[in-house]
N, C-alpha and C positions, 0 to 999 in steps of 0.2 A: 802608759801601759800599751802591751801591744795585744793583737788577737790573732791567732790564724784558722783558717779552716782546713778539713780535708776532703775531700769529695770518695767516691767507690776505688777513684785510681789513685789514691793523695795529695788528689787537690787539695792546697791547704789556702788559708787566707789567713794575714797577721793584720794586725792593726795598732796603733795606739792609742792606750784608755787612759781613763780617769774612774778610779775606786771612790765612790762617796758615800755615806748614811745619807740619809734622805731625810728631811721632817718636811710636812708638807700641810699645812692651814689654810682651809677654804673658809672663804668672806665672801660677803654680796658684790664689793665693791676692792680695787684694789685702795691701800692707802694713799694720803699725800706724805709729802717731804714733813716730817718732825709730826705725824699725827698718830694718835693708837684709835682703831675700829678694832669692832666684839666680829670674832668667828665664830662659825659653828661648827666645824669640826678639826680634829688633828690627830694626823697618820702617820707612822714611820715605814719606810721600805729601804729598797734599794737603788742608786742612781746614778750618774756619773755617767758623761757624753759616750766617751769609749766602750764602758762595761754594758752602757743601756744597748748600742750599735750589736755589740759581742750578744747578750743576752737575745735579740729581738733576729739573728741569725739564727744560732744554733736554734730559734724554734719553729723556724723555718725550714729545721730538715740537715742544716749543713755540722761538720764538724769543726768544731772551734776550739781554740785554747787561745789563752791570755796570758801577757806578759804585761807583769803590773808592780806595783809595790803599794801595799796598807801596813798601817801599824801592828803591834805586834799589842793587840789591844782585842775587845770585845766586842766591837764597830767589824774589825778587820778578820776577826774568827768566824764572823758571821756572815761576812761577803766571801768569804773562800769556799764557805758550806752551801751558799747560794749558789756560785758558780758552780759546784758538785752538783746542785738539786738538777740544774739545767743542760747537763750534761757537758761543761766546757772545762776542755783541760785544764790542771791548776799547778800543772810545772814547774811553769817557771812565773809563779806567782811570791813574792817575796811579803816577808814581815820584818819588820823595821822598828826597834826601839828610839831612833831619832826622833821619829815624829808619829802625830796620830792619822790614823784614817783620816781621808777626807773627806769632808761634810757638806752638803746642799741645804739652805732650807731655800724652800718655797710658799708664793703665798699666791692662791687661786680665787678669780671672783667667778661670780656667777655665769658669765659669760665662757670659762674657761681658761682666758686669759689670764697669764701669769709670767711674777717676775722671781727672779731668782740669786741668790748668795753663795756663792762656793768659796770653800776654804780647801784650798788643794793639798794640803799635807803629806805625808808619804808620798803624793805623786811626784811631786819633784823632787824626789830622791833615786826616782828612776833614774841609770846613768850608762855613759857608753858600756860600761864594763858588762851590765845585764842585757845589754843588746846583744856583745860579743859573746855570752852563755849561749846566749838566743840566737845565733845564726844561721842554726841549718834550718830553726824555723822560719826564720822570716826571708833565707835564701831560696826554701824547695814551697816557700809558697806560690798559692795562684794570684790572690789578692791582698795587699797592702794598706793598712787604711790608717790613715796619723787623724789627729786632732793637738788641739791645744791646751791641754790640761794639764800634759807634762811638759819639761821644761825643754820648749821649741827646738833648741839646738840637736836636743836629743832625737826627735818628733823628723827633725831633717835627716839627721843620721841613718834612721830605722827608711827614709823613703830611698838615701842613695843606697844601702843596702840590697834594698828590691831591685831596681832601677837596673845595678850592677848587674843581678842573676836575671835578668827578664822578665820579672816578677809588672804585674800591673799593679800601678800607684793609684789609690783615693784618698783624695785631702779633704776632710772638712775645717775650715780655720776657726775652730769657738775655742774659747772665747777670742776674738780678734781681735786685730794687735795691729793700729794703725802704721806702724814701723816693719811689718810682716818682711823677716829676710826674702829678696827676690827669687832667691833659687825653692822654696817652696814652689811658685810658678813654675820653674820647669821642669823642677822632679815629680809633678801632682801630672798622672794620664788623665785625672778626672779631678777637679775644682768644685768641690759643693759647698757651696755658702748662703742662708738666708738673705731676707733682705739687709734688716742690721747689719749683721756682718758684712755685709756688700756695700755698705754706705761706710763702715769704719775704714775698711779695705782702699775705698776707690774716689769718699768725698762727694759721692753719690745718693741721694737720697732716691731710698724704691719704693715709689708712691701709684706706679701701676707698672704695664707691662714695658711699655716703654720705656721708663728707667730702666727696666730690667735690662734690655736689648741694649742698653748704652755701657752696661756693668760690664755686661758679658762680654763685648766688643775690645774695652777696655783690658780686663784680665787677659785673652786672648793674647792682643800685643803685649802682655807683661812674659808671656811665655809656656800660656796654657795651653794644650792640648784641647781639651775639653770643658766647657764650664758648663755648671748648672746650677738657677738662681732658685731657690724653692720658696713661693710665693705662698706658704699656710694655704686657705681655704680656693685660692686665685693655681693651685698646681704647681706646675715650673716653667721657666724658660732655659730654655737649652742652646746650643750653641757650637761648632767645634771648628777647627782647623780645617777638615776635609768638608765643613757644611756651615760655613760663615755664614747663611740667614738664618736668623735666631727663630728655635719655631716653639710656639705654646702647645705646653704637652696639661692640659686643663683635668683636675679632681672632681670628683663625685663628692655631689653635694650630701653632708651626714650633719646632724645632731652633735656640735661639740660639746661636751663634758669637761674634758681634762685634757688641752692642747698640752702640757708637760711630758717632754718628752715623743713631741711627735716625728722632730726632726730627724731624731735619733733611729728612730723605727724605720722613717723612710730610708736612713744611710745604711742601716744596719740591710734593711729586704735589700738594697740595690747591689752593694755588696756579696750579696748572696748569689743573684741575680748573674752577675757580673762573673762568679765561679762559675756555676751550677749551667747556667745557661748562655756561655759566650757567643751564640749562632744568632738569637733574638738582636733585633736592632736596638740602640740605646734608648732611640723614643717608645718603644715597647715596654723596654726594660723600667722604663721610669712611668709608666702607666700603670705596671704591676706594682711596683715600690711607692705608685701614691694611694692605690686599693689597700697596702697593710697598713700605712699611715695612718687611714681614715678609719678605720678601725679602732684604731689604738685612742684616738681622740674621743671615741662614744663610751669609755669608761674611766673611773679613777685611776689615779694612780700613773707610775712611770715604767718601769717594770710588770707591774701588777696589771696594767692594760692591753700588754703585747699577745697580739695573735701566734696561736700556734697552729701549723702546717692543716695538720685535720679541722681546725673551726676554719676554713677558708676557702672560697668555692676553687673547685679544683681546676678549674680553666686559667689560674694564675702561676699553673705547674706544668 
C-alpha cells in the first residue's frame, strides 16, 4: 500500500502499507514453542506496518492519502472508515474479492514486549497496474515510504517511481527478507530498520551500539544513502554518506506499556518530519521522531496509542 502527504503548498508524501485487523491478547509472560498460557485481556483495532506509519502522520498535522488493497469484506469496510475518521485520503484505496483483509494477531506480556503473526492477504494483490493509477501521486509527492508487506517487487517499483520525479525515498524493510533485492539499497535516500531486521538483512546480530555502527557501515556499502538502526528503548544509531561516523541519537526514558507498534510511530513522525520540516538536521529530525515514539509506548494498543499534534509539547513543531 502506498501513502502520500500534502503540505499548505502540496507537499504530498506516498508510502507503501500494509491493511490489517488487529487482535491483540496481553499475558504476564510471552508463550514458549507448542505451550498455551491464560491472558487477561483481548482487543481488536487496527494495524499494519504501512497504514499504522500513514495513521501516526496524518495525526501529526500532515496530509495523507493511501494506496492500498483490503478485501471487499467487513475487516476491509472498517479500515477504509478508519482511514476517513483520521483524515487520510481513501482514493486510491481498493476492495478485492480475491482475497481477505489482512490480519495481525499479537500477543503482549507484561513488560510490553511482543510477538506477532500477519497474514498479508489483499496486500499482495497490490500490483504495478494500481501504482500506475497512482502516479501523479507518488510522482508530485514530497515523501516516499515502502515497507514489506506488499509484494516487494512492487514496493521497488513505487521507490523508482519517486526516485524518477525527485521525489525523497524512505524504506523501512519489515518484515525482512534475508535475500532483500539490492536495488532497494540504492533507491532507499533513508534505510530504517530495527535491530531484527538489521541482523536478517546483514548476518549481524544488534546486541548494543556497536553492532549497530557495523550494520550501518555495512548497508552504507550495499548502497545506502542514509541509514538508521532504531535500537527500542537504546534510540538510534544513524549514519550517512556525507557523515560516515555513526552518531547515537539516544530516547527519553518512559514507562513502556505496549511497545506494538512503536516502530511504526517512529517512521510514520520522521516521515512527516522529513516533509513538513526539510531545514532541521536528520539528528533533529530523529530526536523529535523518537519523542512521538515514546509516547505511543505508555499506552495500549497500536493505532489506539498514537499521539496527536495538540497532545504533544509544542517545541516538537
Amino acid at each position: 500500500m502506498l501513502h502520500r502527504f500534502h503540505s499548505n503548498r502540496e507537499v504530498r508524501r506516498t508510502r507503501a502499507l500494509l491493511w490489517a485487523h488487529q487482535d491483540t491478547s496481553l499475558t504476564t509472560r510471552l508463550p514458549k514453542a507448542g505451550e498455551t498460557i491464560l491472558g487477561h485481556k483481548f482487543f481488536v483495532g487496527f494495524g499494519g506496518k504501512g497504514a499504522n506509519q500513514c495513521v501516526q502522520s496524518a495525526r501529526l498535522g500532515a496530509k495523507t492519502s493511501l494506496i492500498c488493497k483490503v478485501g471487499n469484506d467487513s475487516f476491509g469496510n472498517d479500515y477504509v472508515d478508519n482511514l476517513k475518521k483520521n483524515g487520510i485520503s481513501t482514493a486510491f484505496v481498493g476492495q478485492t474479492t480475491d482475497a481477505a483483509t489482512g490480519t495481525a494477531s499479537i500477543i503482549v506480556n507484561s513488560e510490553g514486549q511482543n510477538v506477532i503473526v500477519i497474514v498479508p492477504g489483499a496486500n499482495l494483490l497490490l500490483n504495478f497496474e494500481d501504482l500506475k493509477r497512482a502516479s501523479d501521486v507518488i510522482c508530485k509527492a514530497k515523501v516516499v515510504v515502502c515497507q514489506l508487506e506488499v509484494t516487494p517487487a512492487v514496493s521497488l517499483e513505487a521507490l523508482k517511481m519517486a526516485r524518477a520525479s525527485g521525489v525523497k525515498t524512505l524504506f523501512n524493510p519489515a518484515p525482512a527478507l534475508a535475500d532483500l533485492d539490492p536495488q532497494f539499497y540504492t533507491y532507499s535516500d533513508i534505510f530504517c530498520c530495527n535491530e531484527t531486521e538489521a541482523e536478517i538483512l546483514t548476518g549481524i546480530p544488534v546486541g548494543n551500539l556497536e553492532d549497530a555502527k557495523k550494520v550501518g557501515c555495512l548497508l552504507l556499502e550495499r548502497g545506502c544513502k542514509l541509514v538508521i538502526v532504531t535500537l527500542g528503548a537504546e534510540g538510534c544509531m544513524m549514519i550517512s554518506e556525507d557523515e560516515p561516523i555513526a552518531k547515537h541519537v539516544p530516547a527519553g526514558k518512559v514507562r513502556a506499556v505496549d511497545t506494538t507498534g512503536a516502530g511504526d510511530s517512529f517512521v510514520g513522525a520522521l516521515a512527516f518530519y522529513l516533509a513538513y520540516y526539510p531545514k532541521l538536521s536528520m539528528e533533529e529530525m530523529i530526536r523529535k521522531s523518537n519523542c512521538v515514539a515514546s509516547v505511543s509506548i505508555q499506552a495500549l494498543g497500536t493505532q489506539s496509542s498514537y499521539p496527536y499534534r495538540k497532545d504533544l509539547p509544542q517545541d516538537l513543531f
